[in-house]
C-alpha positions in Angstrom: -8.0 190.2 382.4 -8.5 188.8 378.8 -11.1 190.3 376.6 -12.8 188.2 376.2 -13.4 187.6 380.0 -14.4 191.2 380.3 -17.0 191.2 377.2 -18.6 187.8 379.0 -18.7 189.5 382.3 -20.6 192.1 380.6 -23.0 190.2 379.3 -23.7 188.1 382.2 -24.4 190.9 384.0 -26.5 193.0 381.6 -29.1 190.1 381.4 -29.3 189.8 384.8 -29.8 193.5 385.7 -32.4 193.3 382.4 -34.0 190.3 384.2 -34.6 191.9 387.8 -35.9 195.5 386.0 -38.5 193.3 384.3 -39.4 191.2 387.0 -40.6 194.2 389.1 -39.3 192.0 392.3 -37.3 194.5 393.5 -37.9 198.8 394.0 -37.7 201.1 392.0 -34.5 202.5 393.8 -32.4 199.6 393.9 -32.8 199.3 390.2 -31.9 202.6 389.5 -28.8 201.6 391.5 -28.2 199.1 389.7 -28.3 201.0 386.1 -26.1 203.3 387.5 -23.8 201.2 388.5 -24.1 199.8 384.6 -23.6 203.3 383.6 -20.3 204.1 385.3 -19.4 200.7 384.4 -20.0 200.9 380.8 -18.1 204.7 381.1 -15.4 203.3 382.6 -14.8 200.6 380.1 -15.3 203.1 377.1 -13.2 205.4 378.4 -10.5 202.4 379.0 -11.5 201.7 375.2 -10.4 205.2 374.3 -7.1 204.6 376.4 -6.3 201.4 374.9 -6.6 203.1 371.1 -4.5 206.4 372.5 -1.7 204.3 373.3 -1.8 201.8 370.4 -1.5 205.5 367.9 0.9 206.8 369.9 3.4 203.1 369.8 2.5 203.3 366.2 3.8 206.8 365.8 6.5 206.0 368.1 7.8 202.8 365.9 7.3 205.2 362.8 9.4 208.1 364.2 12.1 205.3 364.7 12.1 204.0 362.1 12.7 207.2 360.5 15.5 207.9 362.0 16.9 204.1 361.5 17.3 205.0 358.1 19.7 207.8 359.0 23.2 207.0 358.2 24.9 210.4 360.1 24.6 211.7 364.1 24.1 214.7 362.7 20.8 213.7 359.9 19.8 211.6 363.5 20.2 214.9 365.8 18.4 217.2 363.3 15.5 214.4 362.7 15.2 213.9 366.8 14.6 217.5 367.2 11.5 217.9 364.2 9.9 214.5 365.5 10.6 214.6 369.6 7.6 217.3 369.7 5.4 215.3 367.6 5.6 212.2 370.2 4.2 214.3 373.6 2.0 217.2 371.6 4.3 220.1 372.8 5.4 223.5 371.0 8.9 223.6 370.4 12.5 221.6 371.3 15.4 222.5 371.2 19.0 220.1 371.8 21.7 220.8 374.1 24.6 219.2 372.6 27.3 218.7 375.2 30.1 217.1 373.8 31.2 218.9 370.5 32.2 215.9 368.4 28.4 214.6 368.6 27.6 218.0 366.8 29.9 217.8 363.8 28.3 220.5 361.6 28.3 223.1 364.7 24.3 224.0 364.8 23.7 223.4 368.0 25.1 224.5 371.8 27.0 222.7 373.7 28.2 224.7 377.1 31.2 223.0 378.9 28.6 222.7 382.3 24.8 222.8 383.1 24.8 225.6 384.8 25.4 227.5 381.4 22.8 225.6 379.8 20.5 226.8 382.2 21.9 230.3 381.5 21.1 229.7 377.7 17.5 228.1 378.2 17.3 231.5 379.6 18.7 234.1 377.8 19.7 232.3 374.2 17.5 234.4 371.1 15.4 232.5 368.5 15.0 228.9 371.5 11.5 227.7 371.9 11.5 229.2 375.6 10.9 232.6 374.0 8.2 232.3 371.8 4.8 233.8 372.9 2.8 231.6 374.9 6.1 230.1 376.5 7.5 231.7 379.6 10.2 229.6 381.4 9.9 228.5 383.9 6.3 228.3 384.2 5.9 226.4 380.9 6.0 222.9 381.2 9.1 221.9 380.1 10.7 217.5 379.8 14.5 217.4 379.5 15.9 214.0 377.8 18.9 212.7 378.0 20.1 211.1 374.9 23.8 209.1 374.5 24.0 209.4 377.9 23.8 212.7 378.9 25.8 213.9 375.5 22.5 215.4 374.4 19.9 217.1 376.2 16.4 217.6 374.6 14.0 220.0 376.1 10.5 219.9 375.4 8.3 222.6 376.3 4.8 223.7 376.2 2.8 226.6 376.4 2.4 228.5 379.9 -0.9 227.1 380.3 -0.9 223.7 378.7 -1.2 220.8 380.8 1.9 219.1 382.7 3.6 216.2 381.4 2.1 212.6 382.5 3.9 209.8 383.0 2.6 208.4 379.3 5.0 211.1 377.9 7.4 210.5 379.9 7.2 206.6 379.2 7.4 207.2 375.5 10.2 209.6 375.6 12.1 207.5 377.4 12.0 204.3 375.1 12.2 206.9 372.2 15.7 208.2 374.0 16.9 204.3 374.5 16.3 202.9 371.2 18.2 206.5 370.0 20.6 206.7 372.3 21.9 203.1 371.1 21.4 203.6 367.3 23.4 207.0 368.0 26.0 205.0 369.8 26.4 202.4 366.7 27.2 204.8 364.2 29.5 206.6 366.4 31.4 203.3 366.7 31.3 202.8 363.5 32.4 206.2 362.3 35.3 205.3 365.0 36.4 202.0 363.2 36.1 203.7 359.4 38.4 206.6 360.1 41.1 203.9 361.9 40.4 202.1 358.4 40.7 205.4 355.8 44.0 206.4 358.1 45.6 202.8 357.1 44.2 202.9 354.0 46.1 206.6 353.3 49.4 205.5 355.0 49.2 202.6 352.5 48.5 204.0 349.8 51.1 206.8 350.4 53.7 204.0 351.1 53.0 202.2 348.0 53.4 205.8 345.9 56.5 206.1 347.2 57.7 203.3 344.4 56.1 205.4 341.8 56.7 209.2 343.0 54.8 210.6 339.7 51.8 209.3 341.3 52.0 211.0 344.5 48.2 211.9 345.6 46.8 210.5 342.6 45.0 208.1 344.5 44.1 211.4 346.8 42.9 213.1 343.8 40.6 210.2 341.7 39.1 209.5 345.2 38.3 212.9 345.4 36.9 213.3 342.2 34.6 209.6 342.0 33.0 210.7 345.2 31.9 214.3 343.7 31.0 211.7 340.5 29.2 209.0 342.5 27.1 211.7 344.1 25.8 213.4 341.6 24.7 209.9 340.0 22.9 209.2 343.2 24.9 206.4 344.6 23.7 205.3 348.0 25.7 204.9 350.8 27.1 201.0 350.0 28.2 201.9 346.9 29.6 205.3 347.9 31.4 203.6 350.0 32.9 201.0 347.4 33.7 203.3 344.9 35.7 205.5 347.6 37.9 202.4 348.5 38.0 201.2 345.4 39.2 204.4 343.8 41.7 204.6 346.5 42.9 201.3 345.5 42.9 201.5 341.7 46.3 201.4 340.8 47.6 199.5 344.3 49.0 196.5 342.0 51.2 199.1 339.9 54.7 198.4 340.2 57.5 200.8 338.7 60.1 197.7 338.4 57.6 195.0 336.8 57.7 194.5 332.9 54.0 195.3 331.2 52.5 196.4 334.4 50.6 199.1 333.0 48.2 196.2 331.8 49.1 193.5 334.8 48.8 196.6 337.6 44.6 195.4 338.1 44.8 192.2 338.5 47.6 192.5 340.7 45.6 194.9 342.3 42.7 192.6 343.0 44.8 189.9 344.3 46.1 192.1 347.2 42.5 192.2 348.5 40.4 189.6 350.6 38.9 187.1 348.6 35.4 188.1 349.8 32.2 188.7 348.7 32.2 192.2 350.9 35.4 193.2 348.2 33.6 191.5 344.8 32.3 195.2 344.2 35.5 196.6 345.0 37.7 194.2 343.4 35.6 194.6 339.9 35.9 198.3 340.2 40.0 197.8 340.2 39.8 195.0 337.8 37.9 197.2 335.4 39.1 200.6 335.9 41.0 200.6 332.3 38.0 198.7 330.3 36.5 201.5 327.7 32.9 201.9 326.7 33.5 200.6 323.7 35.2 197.5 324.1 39.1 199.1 323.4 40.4 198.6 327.2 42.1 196.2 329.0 42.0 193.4 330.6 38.7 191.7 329.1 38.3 194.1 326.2 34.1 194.6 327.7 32.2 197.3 327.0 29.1 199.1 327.6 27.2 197.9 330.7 29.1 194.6 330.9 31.9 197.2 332.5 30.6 197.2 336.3 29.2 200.5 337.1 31.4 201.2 339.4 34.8 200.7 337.5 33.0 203.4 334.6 32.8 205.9 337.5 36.7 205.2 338.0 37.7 205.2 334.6 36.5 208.8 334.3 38.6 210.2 337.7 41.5 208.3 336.7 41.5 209.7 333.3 40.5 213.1 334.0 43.5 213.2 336.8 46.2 212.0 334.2 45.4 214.9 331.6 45.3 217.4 334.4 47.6 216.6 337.3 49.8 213.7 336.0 51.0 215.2 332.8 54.5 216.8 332.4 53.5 220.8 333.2 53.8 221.7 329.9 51.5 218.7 328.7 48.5 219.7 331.7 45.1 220.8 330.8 43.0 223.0 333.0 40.3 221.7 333.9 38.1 223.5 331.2 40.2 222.0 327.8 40.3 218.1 329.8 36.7 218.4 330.1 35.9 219.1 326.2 38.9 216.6 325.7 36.7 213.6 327.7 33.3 214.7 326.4 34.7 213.6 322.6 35.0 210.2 323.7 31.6 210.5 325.0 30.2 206.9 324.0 33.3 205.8 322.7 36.4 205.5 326.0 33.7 206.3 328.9 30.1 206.0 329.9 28.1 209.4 328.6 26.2 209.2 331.7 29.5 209.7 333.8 30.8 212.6 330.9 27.7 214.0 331.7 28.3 214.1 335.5 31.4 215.1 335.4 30.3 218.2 333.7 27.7 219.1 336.3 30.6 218.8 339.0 33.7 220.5 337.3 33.1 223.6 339.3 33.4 222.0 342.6 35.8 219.8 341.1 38.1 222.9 340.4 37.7 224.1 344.0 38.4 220.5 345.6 41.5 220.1 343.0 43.3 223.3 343.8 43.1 223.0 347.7 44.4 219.2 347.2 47.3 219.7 345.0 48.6 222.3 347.2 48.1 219.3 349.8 49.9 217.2 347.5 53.1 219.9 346.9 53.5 219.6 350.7 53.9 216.1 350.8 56.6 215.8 347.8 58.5 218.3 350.2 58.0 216.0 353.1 59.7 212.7 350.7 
């Protein structure tokens, strides 16, 4: 029933119950039946009132939570996030996750026994799980398990010994939160699926086409390597990470070791081995531009400053940095160090300070990620 029906309802019968009290026509005992029967009425509505707002905050927290964790981009940001908001959706103590299947746990912080019975075993017996805190005594406690990704992921919820059992409102709530989860959970796995089919044929083509220039063997590797520690610590976000790793991958996929002048024809050959697309406009400016300087010296276009796409600055810097320290004759190399203090003189001149400036917040990891990957590297010469 509407509303509006109810509220007219109501008032039809308050004004006649007001009418026969006043009129005296009746006793005295069938009017106080008939203002208790307003009472429990009026009760009964404001308690259905109080019902009606309960569930309306508790969608609305329920479309926040989710939305929160629609903004994840990683399982394992999601399964860490489902875990801190999962007790804030039925008012219980703790939660812990169950993780079943180990590749749904990629960073390793969570269980995942190989059958239930051991998970019932570690509900039990596991140090530091909510089932041991004070106040919680399994089995006695009330305690929700919820299946997420069909099963992959068990969340318990538990409460304290003497809290109430869960109704069928938490249940109801839990269950949508688990659906819409479960599904967003399922779409990045699928698409985690389809970009490391995509990164393994980008690798194998990139290694093929290195095999025309052998003194470039893994400097595609490498400059990849080196952009994303760059494009990090400028606060790229996830689109563009995800440009500047294919399009550092791709730099120098037009260079040809039989073509006259293709130092300077290598990007634009480049460019025209990618889609025509505006998915690949970011990624094909980034190999077009590579080889630009900051101050208008480079190649193709001769731009500078800003008019060089962000992106292609970022490249410029881990291409660069590579060739004085890995794709030098041996007795030419820098360490790391020396190339550093080398790049930061053209600081406003050949590259973007900004990037300069990056680069020298990341040369530690840089010398640790460098050192594992040219040893990589070694190992495939032997392999050609």
């Amino acid at each position: 029933m509407k509303a509006k029906h109810l509220l007219l309802i109501g008032i039809v019968y308050t004004s006649l119950v007001t009418a026969v009290v006043l009129s005296e026509l009746v006793q005295s005992w069938v009017s106080g039946l008939l203002l208790l029967i307003t009472g429990l009425a009026g009760s009964y509505y404001l308690a259905l009132s109080h019902r009606r707002i309960m569930d309306l905050e508790d969608m609305q927290r329920l479309l926040r939570n989710l939305k929160r964790i629609a903004a994840l981009k990683s399982r394992q940001d999601i399964l860490d996030k489902i875990v801190v908001l999962a007790p804030q959706m039925v008012d219980c103590e703790r939660c812990f996750a169950v993780v079943r299947e180990p590749e749904w746990d990629p960073e390793n912080r969570y269980a995942y026994p190989p059958d239930w019975q051991e998970a019932r075993e570690l509900c039990r017996s596991v140090s530091g799980i909510a089932i041991e805190q004070e106040g919680c005594d399994y089995p006695n406690s009330p305690v929700m398990t919820v299946p997420i990704a069909e099963g992959k992921i068990l969340l318990f919820l538990i409460r304290e010994k003497k809290a109430p059992s869960f109704n069928d409102n938490d249940i109801k709530h839990m269950t949508y939160f688990a659906e819409i989860t479960s599904a967003w959970l399922d779409a990045l796995y699928a698409g985690e699926q389809m970009e490391s089919y995509w990164q393994q044929v980008l690798s194998s083509s990139v290694r093929a086409l290195e095999e025309l220039n052998p003194q470039f063997i893994g400097h595609a590797y490498r400059v990849a390597g080196i952009a994303r520690l760059l494009g990090d610590k400028l606060g790229l976000d996830n689109e563009e990470r995800r440009q500047l790793l294919a399009a550092a991958w791709l730099h120098d996929i037009g260079r040809r070791s039989d073509s006259e002048g293709s130092d300077e024809a290598h990007p634009q050959a480049g460019v025209n081995c990618l889609p025509d697309t505006d998915e690949f406009e970011p990624v094909q400016d980034a190999i077009l531009y590579h080889h630009e300087r900051y101050n208008g010296t480079g190649f193709p276009e001769g731009l500078d400053h800003t008019d060089i796409p962000w992106l292609a600055r970022i490249i410029a810097v881990a291409d660069f940095f590579d060739a004085l320290t890995a794709l030098s004759i041996p007795e030419e190399a820098l360490d790391y160090q020396t190339a550093l203090q080398v790049m930061r003189k053209s600081s406003g001149s050949l590259f973007d300070p900004l990037v300069i400036e990056a680069l020298g917040e990341v040369i530690g990891e840089l010398e640790t990620f460098l050192s594992v990957k040219l040893a990589e590297d070694e190992d495939v010469v032997k392999e050609i």
